[in-house]
C-alpha angles and dihedrals in degrees: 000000000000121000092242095044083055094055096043086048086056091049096058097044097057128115104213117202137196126186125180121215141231141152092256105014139046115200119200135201117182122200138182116219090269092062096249103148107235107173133015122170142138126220128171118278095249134079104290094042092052091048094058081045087057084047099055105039087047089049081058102054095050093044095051089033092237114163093196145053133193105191113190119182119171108252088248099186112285094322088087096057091079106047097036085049099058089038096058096044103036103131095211080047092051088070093071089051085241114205099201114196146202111197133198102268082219099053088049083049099056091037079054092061095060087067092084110225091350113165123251102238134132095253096045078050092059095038097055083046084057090047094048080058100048098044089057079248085137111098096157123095124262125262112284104212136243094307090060102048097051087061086039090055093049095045090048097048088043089067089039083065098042087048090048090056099045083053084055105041083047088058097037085066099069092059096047084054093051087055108032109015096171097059094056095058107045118122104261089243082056106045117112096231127029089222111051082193104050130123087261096055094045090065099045089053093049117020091057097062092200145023094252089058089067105034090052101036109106122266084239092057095044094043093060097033078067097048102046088044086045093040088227088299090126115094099217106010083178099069088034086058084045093053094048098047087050091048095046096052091046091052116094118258124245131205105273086241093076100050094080094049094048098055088047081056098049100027079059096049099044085055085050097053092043087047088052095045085055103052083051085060095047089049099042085058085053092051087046089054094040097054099063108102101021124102088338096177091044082044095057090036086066104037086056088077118099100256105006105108138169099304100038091050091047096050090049091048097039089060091036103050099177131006101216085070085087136054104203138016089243082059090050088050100052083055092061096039095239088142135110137222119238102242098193136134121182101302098352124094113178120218095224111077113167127228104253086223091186088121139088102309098196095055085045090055092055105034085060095040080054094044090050102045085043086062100060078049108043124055096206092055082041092049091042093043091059101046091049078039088062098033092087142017106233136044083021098162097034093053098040089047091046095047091045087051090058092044085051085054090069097045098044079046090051094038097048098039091046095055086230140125127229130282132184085211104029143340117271133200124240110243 
């Protein structure tokens, strides 16, 4: 047999199921490549409920002798994991060769509108989920399986506590502006520490209860308050005491009513941030650990990039899966929404395009923190960054990082297609 009439034989004898997804139901629609209904049910979206949907859509399978089976379901928060899960690795399941999949809510929502003055109901949902199925709609990557979604759940929590700190340390700077205005608007060359956040400048913000205390304290105090906080880590605590005295005197002056208050607030922020920056370190060890024994050449394929380590490459892989998903790097890009929307009208082109930002956020939000670490690593990012860097006047670092990350797509596609490691001069292949 032909290879197209294989694929057309497969076609036809594939069952093509839609469910779709709630906290407490799961309603199912079941079509043949012609588009005859076969099978529509719901069951609660719980064990029990997904068992008697295995034994339907097995029963009709038999029943319409039907060898294969394509199951979409909209990624609907976290309510989808469980079903999709048991679908995709049920070993009675595994005999049809099931591609179980979680779409893009928003895809599903623009196919939807092709139906003309369709109701809004749960079976015309899964039906048009079906539908989505049937018609080769579907340009995601299958569901990977239990391995994959326990890396996928610590890379993912990782960002949910790096974007809780950045929420914090946003916030924290309000406070530390109430108290001590002058601090927060210095020019970086002229602040007085490189981490506003540091250990140092914790206990400046919180152990002198006012600004007096500071501005009055003696240069000798303050001198080897710095030192014993820094643990003679500042290279001239002098002009640093000197910097914070000035600043102190130029900031604006509260009711001494406030200052308490104040140093309960950020003394409280600044635990949150280090308890949260613990609990980073704890998961990236768990990554670390995670990663060992999944994907282990495409592992080694990203890691061999200057300044992608463990936890950048996991995050990439864990949202990836598998790069034959996708056909293109330009494919692999749209995924993870590093794309951008044309902005033109007749002979006008605007300069600020914005990033589309519909795709998969968390492989976004590695793909650039690779891409930015890779360029402090790599001359030619370096060299790239900088030339997008000087080719506008606003938005400079956005724009350059954004544009560097989609540059790092084609080289994690080509690495990663290719089965190689990086090379400064060339490419070369893993042995």
């Amino acid at each position: 047999m032909k290879g197209g009439d294989l694929m057309k034989n497969n076609i036809l004898s594939t069952l093509y199921v839609g469910i779709d997804v709630s906290s407490k139901t799961n309603v199912l629609c079941a079509l043949d490549f012609e588009g005859n209904k076969l099978l529509n049910l719901k069951a609660l979206n719980n064990q029990p409920g997904a068992e008697s949907i295995l034994d339907s859509i097995i029963r009709c399978l038999d029943s319409n002798s039907l060898k294969y089976v394509v199951i979409a379901l909209e990624s609907t928060s976290f309510y989808s994991t469980h079903i999709a899960n048991f679908l995709a690795s049920n070993e009675i399941l595994l005999a049809y060769k099931p591609l179980v999949y979680c779409l893009n809510p928003k895809t599903v929502a623009n196919y939807r509108k092709t139906f003309v003055d369709m109701d809004k109901t749960d079976p015309l949902d899964a039906y048009v989920i079906a539908d989505f199925a049937r018609c080769g709609k579907i340009t995601s990557k299958p569901w990977r399986g239990s391995q994959f979604l326990a890396l996928q759940r610590l890379t993912r929590h990782r960002l949910h506590l790096i974007e809780g700190i950045t929420r914090e340390k946003a916030y924290m700077v309000s406070n530390i502006y109430l108290k001590f205005s002058e601090l927060t608007v210095l020019d970086k060359e002229e602040r007085p520490f490189s981490n506003t956040y540091g250990v140092t400048s914790s206990a400046i913000l919180t152990e002198y209860l006012s600004l007096d205390d500071i501005t009055y304290s003696s240069v000798e105090d303050l001198v080897a308050f710095i030192r014993d906080k820094g643990k003679n880590r500042f290279n001239d605590p002098n002009r640093t005491a000197q910097v914070l005295q000035k600043a102190a005197r130029d900031s604006y002056r509260l009711d001494k009513i406030l200052y308490e208050p104040l140093n309960v607030a950020i003394a409280s922020s600044f635990n949150v941030v280090k308890a949260l920056e613990d609990e980073v370190k704890t998961i990236d060890k768990a990554i670390e650990r995670n990663i060992k024994g999944i994907n282990p050449t495409e592992y080694q394929s990203l890691i061999s990039i200057p300044g992608v380590g463990p936890v950048l490459a996991s995050g990439i892989l864990s949202e990836i899966g598998t790069i034959t998903s996708f056909d293109s790097h330009n494919s692999l890009a749209k995924y993870a929404g590093l794309t951008w929307r044309v902005n033109q009208s007749g002979n006008y082109s605007s300069d600020e395009t914005r990033m589309t930002k519909t795709g998969n956020k968390y492989l976004r939000y590695y793909l650039i923190e690779a891409a930015n670490s890779v360029k402090n690593h790599v001359p030619e990012y370096k060299e790239y960054y900088y030339k997008k860097y000087g080719e506008v006047t606003t938005h400079q670092h956005k724009r350059a990082l954004a544009l560097t990350s989609r540059k790092f797509v084609r080289l994690v596609f080509g690495l990663l297609t290719k089965n190689q490691i990086y090379s400064n001069d060339k490419v070369g292949e893993i042995n």
